[in-house]
C-alpha positions in Angstrom: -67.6 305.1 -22.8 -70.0 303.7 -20.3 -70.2 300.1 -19.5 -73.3 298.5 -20.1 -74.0 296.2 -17.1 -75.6 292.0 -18.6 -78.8 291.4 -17.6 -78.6 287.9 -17.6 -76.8 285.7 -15.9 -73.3 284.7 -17.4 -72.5 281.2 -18.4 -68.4 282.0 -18.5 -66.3 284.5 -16.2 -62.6 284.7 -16.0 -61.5 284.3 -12.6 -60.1 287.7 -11.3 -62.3 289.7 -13.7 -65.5 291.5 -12.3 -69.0 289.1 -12.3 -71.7 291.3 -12.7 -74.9 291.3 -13.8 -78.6 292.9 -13.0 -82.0 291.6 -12.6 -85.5 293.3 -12.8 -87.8 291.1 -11.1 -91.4 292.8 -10.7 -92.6 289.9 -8.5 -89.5 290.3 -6.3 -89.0 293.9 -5.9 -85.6 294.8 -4.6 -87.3 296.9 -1.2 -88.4 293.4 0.5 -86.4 290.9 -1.2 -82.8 290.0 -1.4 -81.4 287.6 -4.8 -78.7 285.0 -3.5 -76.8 283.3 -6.1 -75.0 280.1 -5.3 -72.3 278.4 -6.9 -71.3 274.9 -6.4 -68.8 272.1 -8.0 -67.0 268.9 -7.1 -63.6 270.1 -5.5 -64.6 273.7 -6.6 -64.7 277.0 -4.9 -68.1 277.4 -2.7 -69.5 280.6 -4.4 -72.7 282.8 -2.5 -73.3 285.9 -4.0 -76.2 288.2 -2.3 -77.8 291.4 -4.1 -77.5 295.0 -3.5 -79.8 297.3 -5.2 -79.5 299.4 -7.9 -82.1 301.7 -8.4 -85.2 299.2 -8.9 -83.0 296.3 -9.6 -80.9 293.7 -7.7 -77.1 293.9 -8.5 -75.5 290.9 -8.6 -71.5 291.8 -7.8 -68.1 290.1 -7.1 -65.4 292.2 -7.2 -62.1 290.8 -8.9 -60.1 290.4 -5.6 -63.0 288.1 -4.7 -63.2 286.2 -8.5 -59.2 285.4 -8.2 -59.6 283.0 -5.5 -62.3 281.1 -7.7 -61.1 278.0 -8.7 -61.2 277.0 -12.9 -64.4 274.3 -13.8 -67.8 274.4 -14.1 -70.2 274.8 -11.2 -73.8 274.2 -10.9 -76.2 277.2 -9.7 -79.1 278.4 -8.2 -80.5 281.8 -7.4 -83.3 282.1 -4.8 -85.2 284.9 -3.9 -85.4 285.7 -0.2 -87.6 287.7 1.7 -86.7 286.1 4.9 -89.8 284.4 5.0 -90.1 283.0 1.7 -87.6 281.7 -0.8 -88.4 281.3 -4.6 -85.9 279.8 -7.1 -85.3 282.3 -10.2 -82.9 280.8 -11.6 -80.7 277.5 -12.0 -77.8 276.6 -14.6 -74.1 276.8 -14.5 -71.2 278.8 -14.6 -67.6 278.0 -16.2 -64.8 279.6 -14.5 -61.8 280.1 -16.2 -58.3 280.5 -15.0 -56.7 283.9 -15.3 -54.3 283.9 -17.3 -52.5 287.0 -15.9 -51.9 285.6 -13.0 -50.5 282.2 -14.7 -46.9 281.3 -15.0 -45.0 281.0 -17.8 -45.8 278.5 -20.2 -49.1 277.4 -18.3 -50.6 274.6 -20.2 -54.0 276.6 -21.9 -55.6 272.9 -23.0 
């Protein structure tokens, strides 16, 4: 079994589950432009996420070490595309982070 990798960006993660996605962007190729995703919420974790590439397309990766430390709620994002000269937003909605539940105690209150 191979795990097929979203394409688009996800609206609900898990905190200490992997956030991955990947984006083909043919006006922003991946050899002279990087994709930084930023998260943001009122008493919220501050979330920056910068591409690697995958072949011809930008990965967009947090590990789940990194995830667990993201606090639950919703955040408000953008993602800009960055040459170093020029930025272009790509993208902007939100993202719902949800507590992990492994790492909750007993009898953690799930409403």
């Amino acid at each position: 079994m191979s795990l097929t990798i979203p394409t688009v960006e996800p609206e609900t993660i898990r905190a200490g589950e992997t956030f991955q996605f990947t984006k083909s962007l043919a006006d922003f190729p991946n050899d002279t432009w990087d994709i930084v995703y930023t998260f943001r919420g009122n008493g919220l974790s501050a979330i920056d996420i910068s591409s690697t590439d995958s072949g011809t397309l930008h990965l967009i990766k947090a590990e789940s070490t990194v995830t667990a430390n993201w606090l639950p709620g919703t955040y408000t994002g953008v993602g800009i595309a960055d040459s170093g000269s020029e930025k272009h937003q790509i993208w902007s909605g939100f993202l719902t982070v949800l507590p992990d539940l492994a790492a909750s105690a007993e009898g953690f209150d799930t409403r």
